[in-house]
C-alpha positions as CSV (number, residue, x, y, z in Angstrom):
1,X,118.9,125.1,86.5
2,X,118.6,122.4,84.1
3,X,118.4,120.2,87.3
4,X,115.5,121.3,88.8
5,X,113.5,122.0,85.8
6,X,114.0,118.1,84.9
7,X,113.1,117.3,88.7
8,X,110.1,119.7,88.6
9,X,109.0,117.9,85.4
10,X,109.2,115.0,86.8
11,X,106.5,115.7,89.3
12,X,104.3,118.0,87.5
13,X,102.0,115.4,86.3
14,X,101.0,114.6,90.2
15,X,100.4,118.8,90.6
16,X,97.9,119.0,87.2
17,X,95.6,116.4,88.8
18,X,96.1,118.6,92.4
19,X,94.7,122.2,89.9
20,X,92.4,119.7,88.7
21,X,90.5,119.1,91.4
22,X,91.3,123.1,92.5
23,X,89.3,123.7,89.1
24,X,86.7,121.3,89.5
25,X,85.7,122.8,93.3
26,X,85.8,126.3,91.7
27,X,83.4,125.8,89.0
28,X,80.9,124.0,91.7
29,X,81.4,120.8,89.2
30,X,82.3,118.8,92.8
31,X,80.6,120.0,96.3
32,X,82.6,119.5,99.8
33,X,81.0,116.1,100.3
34,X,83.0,114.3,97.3
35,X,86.5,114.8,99.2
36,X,84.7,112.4,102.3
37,X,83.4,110.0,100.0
38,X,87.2,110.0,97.8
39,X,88.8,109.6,101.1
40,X,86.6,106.8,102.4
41,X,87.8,104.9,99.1
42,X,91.3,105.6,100.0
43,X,91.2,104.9,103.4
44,X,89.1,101.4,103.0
45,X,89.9,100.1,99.5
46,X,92.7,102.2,98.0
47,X,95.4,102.4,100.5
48,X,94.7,98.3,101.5
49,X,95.1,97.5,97.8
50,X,98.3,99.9,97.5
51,X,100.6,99.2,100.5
52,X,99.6,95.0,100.4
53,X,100.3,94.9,96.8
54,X,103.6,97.0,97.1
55,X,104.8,94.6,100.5
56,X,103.8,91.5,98.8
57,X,106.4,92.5,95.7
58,X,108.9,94.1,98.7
59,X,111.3,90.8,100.1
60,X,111.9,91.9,103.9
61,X,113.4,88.4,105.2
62,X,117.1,89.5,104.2
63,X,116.9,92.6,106.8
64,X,117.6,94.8,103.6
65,X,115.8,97.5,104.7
66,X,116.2,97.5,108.6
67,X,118.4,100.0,109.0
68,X,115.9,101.9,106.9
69,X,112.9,101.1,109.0
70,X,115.3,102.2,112.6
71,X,116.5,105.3,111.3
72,X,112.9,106.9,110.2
73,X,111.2,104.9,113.2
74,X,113.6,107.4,115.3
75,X,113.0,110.1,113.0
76,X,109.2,110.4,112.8
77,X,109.5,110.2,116.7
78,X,111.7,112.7,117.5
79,X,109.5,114.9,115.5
80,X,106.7,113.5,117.1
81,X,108.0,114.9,120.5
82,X,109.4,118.0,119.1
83,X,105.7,118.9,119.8
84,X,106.2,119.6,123.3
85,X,109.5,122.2,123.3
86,X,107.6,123.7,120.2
87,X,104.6,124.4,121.6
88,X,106.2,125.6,124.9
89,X,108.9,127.8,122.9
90,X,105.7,130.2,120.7
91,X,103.3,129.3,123.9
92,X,100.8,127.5,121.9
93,X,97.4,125.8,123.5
94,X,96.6,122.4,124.2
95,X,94.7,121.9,121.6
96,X,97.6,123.0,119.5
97,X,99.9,120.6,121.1
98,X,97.6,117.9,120.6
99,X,97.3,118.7,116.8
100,X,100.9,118.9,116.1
101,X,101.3,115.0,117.6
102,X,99.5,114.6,113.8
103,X,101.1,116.8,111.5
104,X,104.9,117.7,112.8
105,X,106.0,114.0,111.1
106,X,103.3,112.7,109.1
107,X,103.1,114.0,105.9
108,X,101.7,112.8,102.3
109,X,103.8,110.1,102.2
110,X,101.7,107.7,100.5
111,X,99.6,109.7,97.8
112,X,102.0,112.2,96.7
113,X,105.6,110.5,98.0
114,X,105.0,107.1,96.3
115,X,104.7,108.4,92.9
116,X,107.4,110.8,93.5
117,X,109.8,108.6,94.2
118,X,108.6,106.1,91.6
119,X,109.6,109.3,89.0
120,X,112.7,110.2,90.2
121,X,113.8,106.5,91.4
122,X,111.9,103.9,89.1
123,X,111.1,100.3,90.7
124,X,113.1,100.7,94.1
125,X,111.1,103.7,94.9
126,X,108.2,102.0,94.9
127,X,109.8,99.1,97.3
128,X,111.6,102.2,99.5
129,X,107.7,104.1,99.5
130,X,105.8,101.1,101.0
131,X,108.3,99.9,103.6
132,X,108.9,104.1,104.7
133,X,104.9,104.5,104.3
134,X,104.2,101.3,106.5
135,X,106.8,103.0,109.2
136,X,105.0,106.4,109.2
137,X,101.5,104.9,109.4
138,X,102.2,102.5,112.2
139,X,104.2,105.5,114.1
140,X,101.1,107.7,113.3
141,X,98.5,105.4,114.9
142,X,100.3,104.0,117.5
143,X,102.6,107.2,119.2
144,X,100.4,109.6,117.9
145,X,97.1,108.7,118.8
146,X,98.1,108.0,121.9
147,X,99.6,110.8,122.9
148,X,96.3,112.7,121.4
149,X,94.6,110.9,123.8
150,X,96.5,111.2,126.5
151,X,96.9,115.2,126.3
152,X,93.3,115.6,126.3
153,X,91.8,117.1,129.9
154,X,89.5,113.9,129.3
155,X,90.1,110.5,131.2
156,X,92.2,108.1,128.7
157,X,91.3,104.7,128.2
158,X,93.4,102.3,126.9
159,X,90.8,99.6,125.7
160,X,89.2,102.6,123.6
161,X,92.6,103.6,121.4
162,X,93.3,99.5,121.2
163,X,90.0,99.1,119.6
164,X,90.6,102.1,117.2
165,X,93.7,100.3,116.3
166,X,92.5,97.1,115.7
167,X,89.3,98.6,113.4
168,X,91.8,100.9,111.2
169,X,92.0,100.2,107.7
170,X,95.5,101.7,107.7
171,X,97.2,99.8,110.2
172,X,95.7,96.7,109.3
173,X,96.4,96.8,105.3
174,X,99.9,97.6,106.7
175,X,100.4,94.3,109.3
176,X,98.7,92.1,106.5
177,X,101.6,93.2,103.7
178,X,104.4,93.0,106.0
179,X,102.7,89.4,107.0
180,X,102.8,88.6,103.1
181,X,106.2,89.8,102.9
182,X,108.3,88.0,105.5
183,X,106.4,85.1,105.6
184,X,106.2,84.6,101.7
185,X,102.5,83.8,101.8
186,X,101.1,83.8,98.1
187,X,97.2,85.5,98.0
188,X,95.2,83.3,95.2
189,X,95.8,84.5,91.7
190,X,92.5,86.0,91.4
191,X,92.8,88.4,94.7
192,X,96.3,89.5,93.5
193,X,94.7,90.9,90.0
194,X,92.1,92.4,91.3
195,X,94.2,94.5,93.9
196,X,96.7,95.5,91.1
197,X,94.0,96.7,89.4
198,X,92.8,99.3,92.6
199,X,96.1,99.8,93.8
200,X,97.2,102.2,91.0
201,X,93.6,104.2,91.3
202,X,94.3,105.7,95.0
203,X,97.1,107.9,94.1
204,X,95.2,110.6,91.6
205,X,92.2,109.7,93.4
206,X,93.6,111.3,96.6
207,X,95.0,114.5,94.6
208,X,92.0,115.0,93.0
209,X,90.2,115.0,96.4
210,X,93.2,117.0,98.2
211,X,92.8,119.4,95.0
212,X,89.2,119.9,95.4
213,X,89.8,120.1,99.4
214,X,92.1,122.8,98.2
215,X,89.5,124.6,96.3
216,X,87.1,125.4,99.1
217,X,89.3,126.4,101.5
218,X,89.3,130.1,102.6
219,X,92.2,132.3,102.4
220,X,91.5,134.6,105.4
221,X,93.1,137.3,107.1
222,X,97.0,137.0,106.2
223,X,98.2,137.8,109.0
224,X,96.6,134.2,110.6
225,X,99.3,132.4,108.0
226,X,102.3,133.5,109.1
227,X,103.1,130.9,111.5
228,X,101.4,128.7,109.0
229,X,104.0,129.5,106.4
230,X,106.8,129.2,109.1
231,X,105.0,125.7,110.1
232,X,105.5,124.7,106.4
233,X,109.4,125.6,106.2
234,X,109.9,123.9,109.4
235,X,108.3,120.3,108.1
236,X,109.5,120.5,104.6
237,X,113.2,122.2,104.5
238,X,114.2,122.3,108.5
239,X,113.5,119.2,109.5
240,X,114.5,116.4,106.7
241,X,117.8,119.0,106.3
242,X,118.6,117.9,110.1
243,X,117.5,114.7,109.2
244,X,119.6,114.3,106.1
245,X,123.1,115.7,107.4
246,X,123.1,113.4,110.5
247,X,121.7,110.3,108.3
248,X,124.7,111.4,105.9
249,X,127.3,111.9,108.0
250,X,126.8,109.6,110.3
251,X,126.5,107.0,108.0
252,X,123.5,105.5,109.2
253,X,121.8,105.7,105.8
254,X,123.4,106.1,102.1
255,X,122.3,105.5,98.5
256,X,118.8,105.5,97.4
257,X,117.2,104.5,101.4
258,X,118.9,108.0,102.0
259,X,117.1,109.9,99.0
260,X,114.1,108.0,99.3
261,X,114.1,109.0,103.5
262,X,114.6,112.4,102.9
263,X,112.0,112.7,99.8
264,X,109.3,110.9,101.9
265,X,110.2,113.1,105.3
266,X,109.7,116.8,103.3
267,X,107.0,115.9,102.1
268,X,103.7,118.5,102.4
269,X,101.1,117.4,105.0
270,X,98.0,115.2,103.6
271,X,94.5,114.7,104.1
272,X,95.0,111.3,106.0
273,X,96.1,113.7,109.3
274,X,93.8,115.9,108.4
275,X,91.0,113.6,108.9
276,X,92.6,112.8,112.3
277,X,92.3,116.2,113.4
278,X,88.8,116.4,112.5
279,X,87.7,113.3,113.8
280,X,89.7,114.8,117.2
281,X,88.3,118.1,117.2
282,X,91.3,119.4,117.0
283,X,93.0,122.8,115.3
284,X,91.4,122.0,112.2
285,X,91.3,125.9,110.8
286,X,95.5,125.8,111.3
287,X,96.1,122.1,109.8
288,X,93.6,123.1,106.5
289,X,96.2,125.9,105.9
290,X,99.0,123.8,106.6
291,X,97.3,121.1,104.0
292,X,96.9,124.4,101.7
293,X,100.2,126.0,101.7
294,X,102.6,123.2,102.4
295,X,101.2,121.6,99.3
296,X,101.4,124.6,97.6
297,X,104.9,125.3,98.7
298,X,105.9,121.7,97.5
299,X,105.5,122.3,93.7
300,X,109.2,124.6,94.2
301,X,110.4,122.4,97.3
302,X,109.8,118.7,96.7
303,X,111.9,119.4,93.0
304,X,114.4,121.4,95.2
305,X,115.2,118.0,97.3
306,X,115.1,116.0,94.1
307,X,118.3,118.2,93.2
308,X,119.8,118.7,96.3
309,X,119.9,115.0,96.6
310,X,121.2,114.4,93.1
């Protein structure tokens, strides 16, 4: 007990600025449109500064993390494409289908699993978060997009996703710290100050938005959340539990790239997916309670994982 109630400590601080937000979108302090404009400084200036500051600091030429980088590569895939038998097995819709090519593997990785695993694992957390955030992103709009695309009644064209790709903020903040980082190319003095000082912003930014994303959300009939609760379970407990007894036993990963894997794959699902969904016209009303609950959920669970893991 004493276990989980340091572990739960230990990522408490991340949940106050999550009610605070809930709080702030309650007392009609913040209105709907501040989580778009928070997110748009995420998704252009924060996360760029964040994951090209953490690469630049992260030395990839040694293959140190490779095995790392294979293991949840095969990982966030073969949840990916769990989508199909899933949706087949509780005969869900296309759409459906289409929105779980988003959210089955992709979960808040950056926002709420860097800090975490900067709390519970100190400076190699930090290293272990951008290299496993860098996997999931390039995974997310790579695989997932295109299989959005392509399961859509609509013709798919190729140039159109490749142009997406080559205008997202996301993906390309992730190729230019990975460029940094095995190439050993040193920014100006000047830029590098200036993105440690917004790299550390986008983290309570984001839960501040998610928390007043949080706040408007209905609740609903309760029936409509059942599968959203078993939804939840399945991302946060089933899935990284398969995933950490094969990585274990296997011995494919060990040590902290273990904890830091299994941490990073149980965590809740963000607003970065989220956005994908919308800007998809996707099953937005099912991934906002996903969003909702998992996050909810993750105040017991992520600390849960933090022990389990010791």
């Amino acid at each position: 007990m004493n276990a989980f109630i340091t572990a739960f400590d230990a990522v408490l601080p991340l949940f106050l600025i999550i009610l605070v937000g809930i709080l702030v979108s309650r007392a009609k302090i913040a209105t709907e449109d501040w989580v778009e404009i928070l997110n748009r400084f995420a998704l252009w200036i924060g996360f760029p500064a964040l994951v090209i500051t953490l690469l630049a600091r992260t030395d990839l030429s040694g293959g140190h993390y490779n095995r790392m980088i294979v293991v949840n590569s095969a990982y966030f895939v073969f949840c990916t494409l769990l989508a199909f038998p899933y949706s087949r097995l509780f005969r869900f819709s296309r759409l459906r289908r289409r929105t779980f090519f988003l959210i089955l593997a992709y979960g808040n990785i950056t926002y709420l699993g860097i800090p975490v695993l900067q709390s519970v694992m100190g400076e190699e957390g930090l290293h272990s978060g951008a290299i496993l955030s860098s996997v999931y992103v390039f995974w997310l709009l790579t695989l997932g997009l295109f299989l959005v695309e392509t399961g859509d009644e609509k013709p798919f064209h190729p140039g159109e996703l490749g142009l997406k790709l080559l205008t997202n903020p996301l993906l390309l903040s992730v190729i230019a710290g990975l460029f940094l980082s095995v190439t050993g190319f040193k920014l100006p003095e000047i830029f590098n100050r200036s993105l440690s000082i917004l790299a550390p912003s986008v983290t309570p930014i984001v839960l501040f938005s998610l928390g007043i994303f949080m706040g408007f959300q209905k609740i609903g009939p309760l029936r409509e959340w059942g599968h959203v609760f078993l939804f939840s379970l399945v991302i946060m407990l089933l899935l990284p539990g398969i995933f950490c007894l094969v990585a274990k036993y296997t011995g494919w990963l060990g040590g902290l790239e273990l904890k830091a894997s299994i941490l990073e794959a149980a965590m809740p699902v963000g607003l970065t997916p989220y956005a994908l969904v919308q800007q998809y016209r996707l099953d937005t009303a099912f991934t906002s309670r996903v969003v909702l609950l998992s996050t909810t959920l993750s105040l017991i669970l992520i600390p849960l994982w933090i022990v389990l893991l010791g």
